[in-house]
N, C-alpha and C positions, 0 to 999 in steps of 0.2 A: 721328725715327721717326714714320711715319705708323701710324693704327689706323683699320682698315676693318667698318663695318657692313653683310652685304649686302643686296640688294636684291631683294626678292620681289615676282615678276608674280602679278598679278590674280587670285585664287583664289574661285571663288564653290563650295563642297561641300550635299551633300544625302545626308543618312542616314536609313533609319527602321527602325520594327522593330513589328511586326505580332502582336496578337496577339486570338483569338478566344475568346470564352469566354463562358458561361451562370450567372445568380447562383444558380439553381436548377430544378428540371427545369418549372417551372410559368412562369417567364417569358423573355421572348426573351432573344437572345444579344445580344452586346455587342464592337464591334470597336473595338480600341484600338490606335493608330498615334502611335508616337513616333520624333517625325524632329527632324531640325536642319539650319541652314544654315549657312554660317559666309561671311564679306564681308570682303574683303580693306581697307581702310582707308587714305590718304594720309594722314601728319599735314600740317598748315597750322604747326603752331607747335612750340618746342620751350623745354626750359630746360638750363643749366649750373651746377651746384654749384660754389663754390670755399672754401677755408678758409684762414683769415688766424691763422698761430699765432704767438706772440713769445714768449722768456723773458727775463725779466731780475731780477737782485737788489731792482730796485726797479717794486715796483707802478703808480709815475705812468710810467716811462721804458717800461715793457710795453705799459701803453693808448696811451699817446701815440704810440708805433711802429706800433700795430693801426691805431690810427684812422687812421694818414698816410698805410698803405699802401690802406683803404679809402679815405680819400679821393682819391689817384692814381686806383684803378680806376676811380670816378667817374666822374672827370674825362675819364680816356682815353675810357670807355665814350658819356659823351655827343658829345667830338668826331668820334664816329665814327657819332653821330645815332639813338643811341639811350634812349630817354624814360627820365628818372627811377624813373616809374613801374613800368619795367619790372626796374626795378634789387629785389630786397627781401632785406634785412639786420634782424636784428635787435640785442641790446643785448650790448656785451662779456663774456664772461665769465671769474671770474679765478679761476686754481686753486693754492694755495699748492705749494710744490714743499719737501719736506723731504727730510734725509740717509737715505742707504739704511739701512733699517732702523731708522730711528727715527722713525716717524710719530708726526706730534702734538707732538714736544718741540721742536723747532727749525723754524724756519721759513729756510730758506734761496735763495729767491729765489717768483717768481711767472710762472705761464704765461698768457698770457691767449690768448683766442681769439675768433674771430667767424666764421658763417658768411654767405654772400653767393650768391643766385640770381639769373642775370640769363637772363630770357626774350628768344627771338628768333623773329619770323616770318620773316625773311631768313636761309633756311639757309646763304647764301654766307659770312653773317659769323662763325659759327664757329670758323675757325682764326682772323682778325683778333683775333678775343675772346679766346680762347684766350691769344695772344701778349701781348695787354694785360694778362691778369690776371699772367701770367708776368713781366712786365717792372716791371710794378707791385709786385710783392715776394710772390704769392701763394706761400702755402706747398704745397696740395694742390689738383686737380682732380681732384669727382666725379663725380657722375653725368651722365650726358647723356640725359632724358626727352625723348622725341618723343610728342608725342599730337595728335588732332584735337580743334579746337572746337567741330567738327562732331558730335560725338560724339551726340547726341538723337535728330536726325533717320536717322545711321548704323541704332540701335538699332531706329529705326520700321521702316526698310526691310529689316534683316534679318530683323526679326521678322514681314512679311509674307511674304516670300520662305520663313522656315521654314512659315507659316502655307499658304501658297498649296501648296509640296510634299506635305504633310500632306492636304490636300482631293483631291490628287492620284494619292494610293497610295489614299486611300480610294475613289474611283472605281473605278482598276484592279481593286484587291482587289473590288469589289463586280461587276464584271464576272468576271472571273477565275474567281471562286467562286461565280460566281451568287448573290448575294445582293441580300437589298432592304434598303438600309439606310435605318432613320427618323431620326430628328430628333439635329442634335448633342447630348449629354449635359454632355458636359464637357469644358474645353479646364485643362491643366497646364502651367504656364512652369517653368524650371528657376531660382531665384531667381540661382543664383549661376553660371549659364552663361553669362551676357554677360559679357564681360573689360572689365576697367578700361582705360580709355582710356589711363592715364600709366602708366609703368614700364613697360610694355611691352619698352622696349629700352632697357636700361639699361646704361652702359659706364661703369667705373669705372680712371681714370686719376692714377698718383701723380707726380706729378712734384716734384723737389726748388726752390726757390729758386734754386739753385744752377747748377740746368740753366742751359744758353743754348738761349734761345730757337729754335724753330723754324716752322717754316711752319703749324705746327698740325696736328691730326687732320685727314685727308683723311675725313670720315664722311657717308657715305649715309643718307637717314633712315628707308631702306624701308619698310614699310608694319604696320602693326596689324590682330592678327589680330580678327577681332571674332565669336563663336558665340553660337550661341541654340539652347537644345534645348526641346522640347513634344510634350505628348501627349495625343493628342482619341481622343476616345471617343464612338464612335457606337451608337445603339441600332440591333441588326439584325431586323427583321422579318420575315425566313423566308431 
C-alpha cells in the first residue's frame, strides 16, 4: 500500500482590514491596517519516527532483542550512507507486564521499548528507510515531519512582504480617502501567527513486524504554509 501527501503550488496571500478612528474629539484621527501574508515554503529536510517494542518473560531476553533490532537498523541505515548522526535514539525503556486484573501482585513478563528518529535531506530515500526499518524488525512507523532549515530567513521575508502590503493599503486608503497621513505610531506582530516549521505534515503510519515488506510510502513532501499577521497604525493629520 502506497500513502500520498499532496503537493501544493506556490501560494503567496495578502489580507487587511482597515480601520479609522479618533482617541477623542481634541486630537487627530488614527488609521489602523492590519494585513498578512502567508509564503508558501519547500522543506530541504525531513525526519521518520520508528518504535522498536518486545515482550518477553524475561527482562535481559526483552533488551537484548530491542537493542539487536536497533542495531540492524543501524547498520542498514549507514550502508545506505546515511550519518550516524542523523540517527537519534535514546535509552530502553522497561514496563513490567502483570495478570489481567491484578496490577502490582505478580509480575509476569516485561515490555521493553525504544524510540528511534532518523533525519533525511534525500527525499528519494524514504521508502528505502522505510523498508530497512521494516525488515530490521521495527515494530511501528510514525510520524513523517518535513520542515525547512531555512526556516529564519523564510520568517524575514514573509514578514516584509506582510510589512510592505500594509504600507501599501495605507497609501491607497490615504488617497482613496483623501487623507494626510503622519508619522507611523505603531506596528503589532501577531506573536503566534508564524507556523512552526516541523509538523506541519505529519503522517502517521502503523505497520505490523509482520507485514512484508513493501516499496514504501510513495510521499511528496509539498510545501509549508508559513503566515504572518500585523497591524500599523498610522497618525492621520486631516
Amino acid at each position: 500500500m502506497k500513502y500520498y501527501i499532496p503537493v501544493f503550488s506556490l501560494l503567496i496571500l495578502f489580507t487587511s482590514c482597515v480601520k479609522v478612528y479618533n482617541q477623542n474629539p481634541h486630537e487627530s484621527g488614527r488609521l489602523a491596517i492590519s494585513s498578512s501574508a502567508e509564503l508558501m515554503v519547500v522543506p530541504d529536510e525531513m525526519s521518520i519516527s520508528f518504535g522498536i517494542e518486545k515482550y518477553d518473560t524475561s527482562v535481559k531476553r526483552a533488551r537484548t532483542h530491542t537493542r539487536n533490532v536497533l542495531d540492524s537498523l543501524v547498520e542498514l541505515l549507514k550502508k545506505e550512507g546515511i550519518s550516524e548522526k542523523n540517527i537519534e535514539y535514546g535509552r530502553i525503556s522497561i514496563t513490567p507486564r502483570y495478570p489481567k486484573n491484578q496490577y502490582g501482585k505478580r509480575i509476569i513478563g516485561y515490555t521493553t521499548s525504544l524510540d528511534v528518529t532518523v533525519k533525511l535531506q534525500n527525499f528519494d530515500l524514504i521508502s528505502a528507510v522505510v523498508d530497512m526499518a521494516v525488515n530490521s524488525g521495527v515494530n511501528t512507523i510514525g510520524n513523517f515531519n518535513f520542515y525547512s532549515t531555512k526556516m529564519p530567513e523564510n520568517k524575514k521575508r514573509v514578514r516584509s512582504m506582510a510589512i510592505k502590503a500594509a504600507m501599501e493599503k495605507a497609501q491607497q486608503y490615504e488617497k482613496e480617502m483623501n487623507l494626510t497621513l503622519g508619522k507611523l505610531i505603531s506596528v503589532e506582530e501577531n506573536p503566534n501567527s508564524i507556523a512552526d516549521s516541523r509538523g506541519v505534515m505529519n503522517m502517521v503510519v502503523q505497520r505490523k513486524q509482520t507485514m512484508e515488506s513493501e516499496a514504501g510510502p510513495g510521499i511528496s513532501p509539498g510545501e509549508i504554509p508559513l503566515r504572518l499577521f500585523i497591524t500599523c497604525e498610522y497618525e492621520i493629520l486631516k
